[in-house]
MIKEMAR-377491 format. One record per residue (C-alpha): x, y, z; residue number from 1. Coordinates in nm, 3 decimals, padded with zeros to 5 digits, always signed. Each point is the difference from the previous one (the first is absolute). Example, Ala and Ser with C-alpha at 12.3 -4.5 7.8 and 13.67 -1.06 7.14 Angstrom:
# residues 2
+01.230	-00.450	+00.780	1
+00.137	+00.344	-00.066	2
END
This chain:
# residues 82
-00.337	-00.810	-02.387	1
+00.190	-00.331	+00.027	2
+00.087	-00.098	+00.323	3
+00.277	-00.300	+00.138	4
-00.003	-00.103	+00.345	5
+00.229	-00.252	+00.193	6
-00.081	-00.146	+00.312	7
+00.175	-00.244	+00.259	8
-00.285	-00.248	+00.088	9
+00.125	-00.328	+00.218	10
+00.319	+00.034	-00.111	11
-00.051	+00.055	-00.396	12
-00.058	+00.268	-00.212	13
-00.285	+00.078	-00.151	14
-00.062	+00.195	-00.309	15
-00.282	+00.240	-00.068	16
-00.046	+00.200	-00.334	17
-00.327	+00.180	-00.088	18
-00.139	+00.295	-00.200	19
-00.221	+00.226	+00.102	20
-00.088	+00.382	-00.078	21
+00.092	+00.278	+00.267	22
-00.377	+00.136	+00.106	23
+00.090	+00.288	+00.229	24
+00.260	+00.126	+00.225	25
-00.040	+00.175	+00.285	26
+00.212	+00.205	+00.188	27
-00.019	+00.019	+00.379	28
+00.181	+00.256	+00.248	29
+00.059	+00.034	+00.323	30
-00.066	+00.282	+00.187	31
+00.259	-00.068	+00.297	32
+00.275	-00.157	-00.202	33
+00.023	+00.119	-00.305	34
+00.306	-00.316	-00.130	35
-00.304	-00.219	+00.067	36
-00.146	+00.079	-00.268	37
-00.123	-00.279	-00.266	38
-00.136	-00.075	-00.353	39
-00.217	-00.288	-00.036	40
-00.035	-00.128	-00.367	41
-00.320	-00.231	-00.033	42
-00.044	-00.257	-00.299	43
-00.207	-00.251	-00.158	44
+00.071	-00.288	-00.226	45
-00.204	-00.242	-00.124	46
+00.038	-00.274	+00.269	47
+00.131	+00.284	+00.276	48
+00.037	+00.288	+00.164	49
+00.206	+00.157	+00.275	50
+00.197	+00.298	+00.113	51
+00.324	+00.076	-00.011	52
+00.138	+00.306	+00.290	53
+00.288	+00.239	-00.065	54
+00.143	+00.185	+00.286	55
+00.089	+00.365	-00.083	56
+00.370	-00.071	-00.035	57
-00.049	-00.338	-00.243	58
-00.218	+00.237	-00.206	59
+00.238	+00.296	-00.028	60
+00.289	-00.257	-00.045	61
-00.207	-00.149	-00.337	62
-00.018	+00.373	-00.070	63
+00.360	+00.086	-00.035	64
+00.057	-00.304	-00.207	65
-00.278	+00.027	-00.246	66
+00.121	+00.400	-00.076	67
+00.345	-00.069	-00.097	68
-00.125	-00.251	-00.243	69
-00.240	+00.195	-00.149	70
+00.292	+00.288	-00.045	71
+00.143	-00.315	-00.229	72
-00.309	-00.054	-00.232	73
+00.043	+00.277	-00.307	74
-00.253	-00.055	-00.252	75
-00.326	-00.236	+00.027	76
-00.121	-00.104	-00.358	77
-00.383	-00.201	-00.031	78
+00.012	-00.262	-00.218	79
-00.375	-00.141	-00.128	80
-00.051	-00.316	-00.131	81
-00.205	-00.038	-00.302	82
END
C-alpha cells in the first residue's frame, strides 16, 4: 500500500509518502445507528504504522466506483519473467 499525505503545518505544506502493508481491517457496527457504521484498515510499514477510518457511506461510495471498472477489464493475461 503506498500512501501520500498533505498537511498545512504553520502555514506550509508538508508532504508525507510511505509504504506500508494493510494488516487487518475491521469492521465495526452500531447497534443504534446503523449509518454509523465504520471500517478501520490497519497497516504497517517499515518506519510506520497507522489507521486509516471509512465511514459506511465513503466505503460504499469506493464500492460503486471500483465495480464499474472492473465491468471494463476483459481479459487478464500473466506474464513471467525468465
Amino acid at each position: 500500500m503506498h500512501i501520500k499525505v498533505k498537511k498545512l503545518y504553520e502555514g506550509r505544506i508538508i508532504k508525507f509518502e510511505s509504504f506500508g502493508e494493510i494488516k487487518e481491517v475491521m469492521i465495526h457496527s452500531d447497534l443504534y445507528d446503523a449509518n454509523k457504521g465504520k471500517i478501520s484498515i490497519c497497516f504497517r510499514g517499515k518506519n510506520n504504522s497507522g489507521i486509516i477510518e471509512l465511514s459506511e457511506k465513503e466505503t460504499n461510495d469506493i464500492y460503486k466506483t471500483l465495480s464499474k471498472k472492473i465491468g471494463l477489464i476483459k481479459d487478464i493475461k500473466i506474464i513471467h519473467e525468465k
